[in-house]
DRENPA-3360 file (N, C-alpha, C; in nm, 2 decimals, always signed):
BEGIN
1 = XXXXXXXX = -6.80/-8.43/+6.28/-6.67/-8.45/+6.34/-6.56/-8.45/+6.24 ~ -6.45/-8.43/+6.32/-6.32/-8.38/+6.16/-6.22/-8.47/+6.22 ~ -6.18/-8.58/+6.14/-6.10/-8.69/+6.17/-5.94/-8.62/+6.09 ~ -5.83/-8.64/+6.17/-5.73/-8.55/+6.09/-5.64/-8.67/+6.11 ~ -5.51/-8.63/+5.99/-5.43/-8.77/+6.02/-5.26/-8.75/+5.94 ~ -5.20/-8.78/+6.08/-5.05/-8.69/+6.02/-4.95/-8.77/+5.99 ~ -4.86/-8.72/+5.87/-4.78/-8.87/+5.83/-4.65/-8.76/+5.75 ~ -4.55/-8.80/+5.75/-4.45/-8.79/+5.72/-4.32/-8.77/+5.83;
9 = XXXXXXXX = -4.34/-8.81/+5.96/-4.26/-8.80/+6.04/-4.15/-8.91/+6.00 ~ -4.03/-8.87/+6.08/-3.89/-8.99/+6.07/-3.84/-8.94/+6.14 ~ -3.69/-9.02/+6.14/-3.57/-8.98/+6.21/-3.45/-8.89/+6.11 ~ -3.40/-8.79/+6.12/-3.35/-8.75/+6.05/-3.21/-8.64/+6.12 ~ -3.04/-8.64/+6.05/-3.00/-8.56/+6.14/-2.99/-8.43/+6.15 ~ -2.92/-8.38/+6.26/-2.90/-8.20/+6.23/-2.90/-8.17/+6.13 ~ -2.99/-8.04/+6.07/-2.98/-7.99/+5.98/-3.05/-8.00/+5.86 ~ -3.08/-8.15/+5.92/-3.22/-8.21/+5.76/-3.34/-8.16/+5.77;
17 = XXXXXXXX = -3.44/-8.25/+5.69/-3.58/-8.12/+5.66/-3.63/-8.26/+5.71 ~ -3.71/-8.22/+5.67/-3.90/-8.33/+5.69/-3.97/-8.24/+5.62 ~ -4.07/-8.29/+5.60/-4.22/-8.21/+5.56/-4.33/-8.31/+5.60 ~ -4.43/-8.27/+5.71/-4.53/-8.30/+5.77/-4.66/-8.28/+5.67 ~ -4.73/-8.36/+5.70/-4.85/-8.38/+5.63/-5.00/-8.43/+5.75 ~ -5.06/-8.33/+5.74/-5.18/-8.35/+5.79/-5.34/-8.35/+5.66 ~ -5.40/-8.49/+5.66/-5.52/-8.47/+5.56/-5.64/-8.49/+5.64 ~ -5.74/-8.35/+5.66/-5.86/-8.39/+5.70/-5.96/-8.45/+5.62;
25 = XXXXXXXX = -6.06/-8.46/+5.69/-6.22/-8.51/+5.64/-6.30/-8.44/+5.58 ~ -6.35/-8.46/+5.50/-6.47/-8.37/+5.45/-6.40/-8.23/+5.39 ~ -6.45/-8.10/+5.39/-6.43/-8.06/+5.27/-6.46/-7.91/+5.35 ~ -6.48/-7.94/+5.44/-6.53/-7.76/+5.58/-6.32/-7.72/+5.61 ~ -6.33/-7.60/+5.59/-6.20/-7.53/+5.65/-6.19/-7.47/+5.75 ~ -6.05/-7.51/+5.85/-6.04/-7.42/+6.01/-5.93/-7.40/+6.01 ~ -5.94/-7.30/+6.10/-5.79/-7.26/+6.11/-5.75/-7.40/+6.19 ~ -5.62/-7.44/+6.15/-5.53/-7.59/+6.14/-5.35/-7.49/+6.20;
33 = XXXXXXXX = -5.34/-7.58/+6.33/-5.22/-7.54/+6.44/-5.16/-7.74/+6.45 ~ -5.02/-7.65/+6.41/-4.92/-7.76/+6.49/-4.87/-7.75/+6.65 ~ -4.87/-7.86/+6.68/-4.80/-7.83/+6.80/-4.71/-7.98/+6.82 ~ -4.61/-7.98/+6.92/-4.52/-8.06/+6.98/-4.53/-8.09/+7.12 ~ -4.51/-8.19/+7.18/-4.49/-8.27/+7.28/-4.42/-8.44/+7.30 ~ -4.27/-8.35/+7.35/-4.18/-8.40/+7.41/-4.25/-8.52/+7.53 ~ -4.15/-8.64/+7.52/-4.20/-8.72/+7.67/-4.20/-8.67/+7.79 ~ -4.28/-8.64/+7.88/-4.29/-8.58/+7.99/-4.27/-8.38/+8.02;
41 = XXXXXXXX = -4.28/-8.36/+7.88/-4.26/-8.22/+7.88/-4.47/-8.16/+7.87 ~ -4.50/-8.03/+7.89/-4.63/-8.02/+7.76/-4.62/-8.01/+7.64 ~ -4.76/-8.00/+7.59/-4.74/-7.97/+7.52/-4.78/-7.84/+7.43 ~ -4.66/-7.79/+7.30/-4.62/-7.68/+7.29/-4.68/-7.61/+7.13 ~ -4.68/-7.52/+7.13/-4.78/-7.46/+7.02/-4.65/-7.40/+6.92 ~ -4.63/-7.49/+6.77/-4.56/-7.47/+6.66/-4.60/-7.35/+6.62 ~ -4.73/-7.37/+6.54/-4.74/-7.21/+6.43/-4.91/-7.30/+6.37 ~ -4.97/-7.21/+6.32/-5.11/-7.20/+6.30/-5.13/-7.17/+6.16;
49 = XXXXXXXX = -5.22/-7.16/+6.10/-5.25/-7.10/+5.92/-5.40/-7.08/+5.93 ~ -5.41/-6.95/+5.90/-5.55/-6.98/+5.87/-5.67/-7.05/+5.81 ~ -5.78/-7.02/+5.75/-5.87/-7.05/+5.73/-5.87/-7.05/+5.53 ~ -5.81/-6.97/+5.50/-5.81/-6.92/+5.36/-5.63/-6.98/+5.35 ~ -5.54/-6.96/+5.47/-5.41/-6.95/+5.40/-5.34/-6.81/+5.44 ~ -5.48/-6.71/+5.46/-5.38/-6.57/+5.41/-5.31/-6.53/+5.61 ~ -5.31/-6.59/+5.68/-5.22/-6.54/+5.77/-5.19/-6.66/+5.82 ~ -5.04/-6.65/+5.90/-4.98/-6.76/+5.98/-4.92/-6.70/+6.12;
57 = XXXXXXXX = -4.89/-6.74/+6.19/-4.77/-6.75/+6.31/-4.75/-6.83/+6.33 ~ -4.57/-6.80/+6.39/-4.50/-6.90/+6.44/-4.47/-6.91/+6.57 ~ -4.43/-7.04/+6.68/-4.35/-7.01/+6.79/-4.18/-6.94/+6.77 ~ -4.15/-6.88/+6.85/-3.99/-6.83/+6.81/-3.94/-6.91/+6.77 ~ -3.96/-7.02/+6.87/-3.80/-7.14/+6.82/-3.83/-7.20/+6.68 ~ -3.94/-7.19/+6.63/-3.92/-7.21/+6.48/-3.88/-7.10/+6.36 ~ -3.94/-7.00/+6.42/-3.98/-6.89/+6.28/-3.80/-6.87/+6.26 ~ -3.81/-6.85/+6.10/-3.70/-6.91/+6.05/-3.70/-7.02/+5.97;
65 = XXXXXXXX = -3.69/-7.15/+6.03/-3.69/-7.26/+6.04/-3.79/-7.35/+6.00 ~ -3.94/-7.31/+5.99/-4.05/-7.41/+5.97/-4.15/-7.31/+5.90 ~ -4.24/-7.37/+5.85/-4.32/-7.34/+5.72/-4.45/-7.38/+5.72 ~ -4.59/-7.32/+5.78/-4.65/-7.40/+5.74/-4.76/-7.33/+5.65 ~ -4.82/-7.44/+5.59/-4.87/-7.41/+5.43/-5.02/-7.48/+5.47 ~ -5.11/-7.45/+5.35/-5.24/-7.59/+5.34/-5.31/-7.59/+5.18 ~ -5.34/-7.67/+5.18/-5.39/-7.67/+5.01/-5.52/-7.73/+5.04 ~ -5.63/-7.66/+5.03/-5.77/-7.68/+5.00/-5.82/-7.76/+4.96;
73 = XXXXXXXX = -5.77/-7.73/+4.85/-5.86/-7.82/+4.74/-5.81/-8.02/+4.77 ~ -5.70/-8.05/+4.83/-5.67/-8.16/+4.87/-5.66/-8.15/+5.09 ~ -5.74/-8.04/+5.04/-5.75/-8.05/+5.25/-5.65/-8.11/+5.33 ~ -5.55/-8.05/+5.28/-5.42/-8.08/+5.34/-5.35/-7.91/+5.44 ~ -5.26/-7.98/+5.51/-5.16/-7.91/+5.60/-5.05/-7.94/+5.59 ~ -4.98/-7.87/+5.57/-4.81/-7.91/+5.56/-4.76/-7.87/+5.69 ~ -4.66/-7.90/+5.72/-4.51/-7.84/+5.84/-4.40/-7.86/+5.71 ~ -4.32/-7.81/+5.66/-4.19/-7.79/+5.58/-4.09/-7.77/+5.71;
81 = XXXXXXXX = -4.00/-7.83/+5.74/-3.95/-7.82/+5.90/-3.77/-7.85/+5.83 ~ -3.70/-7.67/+5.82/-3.59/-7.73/+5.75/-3.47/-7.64/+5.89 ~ -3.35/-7.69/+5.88/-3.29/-7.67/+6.00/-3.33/-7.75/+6.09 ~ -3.33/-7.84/+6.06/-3.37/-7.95/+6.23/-3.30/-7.96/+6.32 ~ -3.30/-7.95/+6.40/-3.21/-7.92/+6.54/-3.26/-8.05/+6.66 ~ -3.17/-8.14/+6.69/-3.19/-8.22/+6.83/-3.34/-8.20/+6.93 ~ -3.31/-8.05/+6.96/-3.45/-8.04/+7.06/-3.53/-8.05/+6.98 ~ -3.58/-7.99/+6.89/-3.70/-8.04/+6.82/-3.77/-8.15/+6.79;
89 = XXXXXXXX = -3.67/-8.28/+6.83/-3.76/-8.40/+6.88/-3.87/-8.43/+6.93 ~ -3.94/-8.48/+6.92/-4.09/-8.46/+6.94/-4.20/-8.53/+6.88 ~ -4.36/-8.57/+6.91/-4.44/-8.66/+6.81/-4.50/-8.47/+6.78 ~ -4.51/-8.48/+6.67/-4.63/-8.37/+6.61/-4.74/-8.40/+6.55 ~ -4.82/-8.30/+6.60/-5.02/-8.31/+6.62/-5.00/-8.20/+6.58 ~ -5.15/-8.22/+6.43/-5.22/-8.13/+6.39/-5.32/-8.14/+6.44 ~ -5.36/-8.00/+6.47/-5.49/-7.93/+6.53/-5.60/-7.86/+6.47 ~ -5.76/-7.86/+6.45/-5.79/-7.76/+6.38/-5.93/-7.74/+6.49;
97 = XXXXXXXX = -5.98/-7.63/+6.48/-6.00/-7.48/+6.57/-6.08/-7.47/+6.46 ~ -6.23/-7.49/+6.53/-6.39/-7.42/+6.50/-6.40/-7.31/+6.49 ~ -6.36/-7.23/+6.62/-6.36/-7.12/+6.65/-6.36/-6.99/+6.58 ~ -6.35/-6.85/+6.62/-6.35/-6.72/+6.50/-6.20/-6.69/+6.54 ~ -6.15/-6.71/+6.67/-6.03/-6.64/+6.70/-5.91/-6.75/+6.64 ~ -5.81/-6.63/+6.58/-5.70/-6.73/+6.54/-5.59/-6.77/+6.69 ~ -5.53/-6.83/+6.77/-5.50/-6.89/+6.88/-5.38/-6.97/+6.86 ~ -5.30/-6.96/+6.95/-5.20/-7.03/+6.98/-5.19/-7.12/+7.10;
105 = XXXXXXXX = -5.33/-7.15/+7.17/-5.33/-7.20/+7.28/-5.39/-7.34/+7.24 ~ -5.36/-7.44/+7.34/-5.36/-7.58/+7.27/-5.51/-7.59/+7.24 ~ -5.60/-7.54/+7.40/-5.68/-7.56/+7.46/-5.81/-7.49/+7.38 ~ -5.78/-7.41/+7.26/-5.88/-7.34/+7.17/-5.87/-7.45/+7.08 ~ -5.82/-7.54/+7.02/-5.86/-7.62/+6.92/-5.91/-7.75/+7.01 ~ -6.00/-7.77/+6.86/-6.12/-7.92/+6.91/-6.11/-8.00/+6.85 ~ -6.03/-8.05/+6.75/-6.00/-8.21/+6.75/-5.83/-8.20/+6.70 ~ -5.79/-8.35/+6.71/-5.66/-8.35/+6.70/-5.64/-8.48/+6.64;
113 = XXXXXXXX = -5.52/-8.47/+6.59/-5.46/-8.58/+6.52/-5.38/-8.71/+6.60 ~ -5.33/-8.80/+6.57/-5.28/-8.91/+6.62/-5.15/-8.87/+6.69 ~ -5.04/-8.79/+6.58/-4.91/-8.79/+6.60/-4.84/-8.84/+6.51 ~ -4.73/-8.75/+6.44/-4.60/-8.84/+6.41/-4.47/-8.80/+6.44 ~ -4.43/-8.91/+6.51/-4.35/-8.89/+6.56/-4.15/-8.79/+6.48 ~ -4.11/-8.73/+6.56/-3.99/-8.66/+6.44/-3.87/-8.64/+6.55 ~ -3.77/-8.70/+6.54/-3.65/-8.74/+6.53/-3.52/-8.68/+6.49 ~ -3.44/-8.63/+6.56/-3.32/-8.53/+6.49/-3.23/-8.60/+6.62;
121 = XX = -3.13/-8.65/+6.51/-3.03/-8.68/+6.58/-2.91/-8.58/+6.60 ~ -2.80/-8.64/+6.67/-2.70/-8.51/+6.65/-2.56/-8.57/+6.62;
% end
């Protein structure tokens, strides 16, 4: 089982950054997806990285705007999240995906992270 665990959320206003941090367990690599959910909204598929690093996608309303990265050797995931904008309020979950297919859908990845929550004022 892959215990994941996300931390660097805050409140911050238009226009500021954050950088999100997800660290898993053990030492196995997956393709690793952010996603967002709003209170009473679903929830929405950020951008993905592979397995190695060597491909990504984004949702529209980020690309531009958000970055994600991962470093192996410290089994980490980043979100780099610069242009912050009001709607992007949100708790953000990292995801990571056993699977062979790379996916944007919530419902292909199998474990998930707690949440931290991210805050853009206006």
């Amino acid at each position: 089982q892959v215990q994941l665990v996300e931390s660097g959320g805050g409140s911050v206003q238009a226009g500021g950054s954050l950088r999100l941090s997800c660290a898993a367990s053990g030492r196995s690599r997956y393709t690793m997806g952010w996603f967002s959910q709003a209170p009473g909204k679903e929830r929405e598929f950020v951008a993905y990285i592979s397995m190695t690093g060597g491909r990504t996608y984004y949702a529209d309303s980020v690309k531009g705007r958000f970055t994600i990265s991962r470093d192996n050797a410290k089994n980490t995931v980043y979100l780099q999240m610069n242009g912050l904008k009001p709607e992007d309020t949100a708790v953000y979950y990292c995801a990571a995906d056993s699977g062979y297919a790379l996916s944007n859908r919530a419902a292909d990845y199998d474990y998930w992270g707690q949440g931290t929550q991210v805050t853009v004022s206006s």
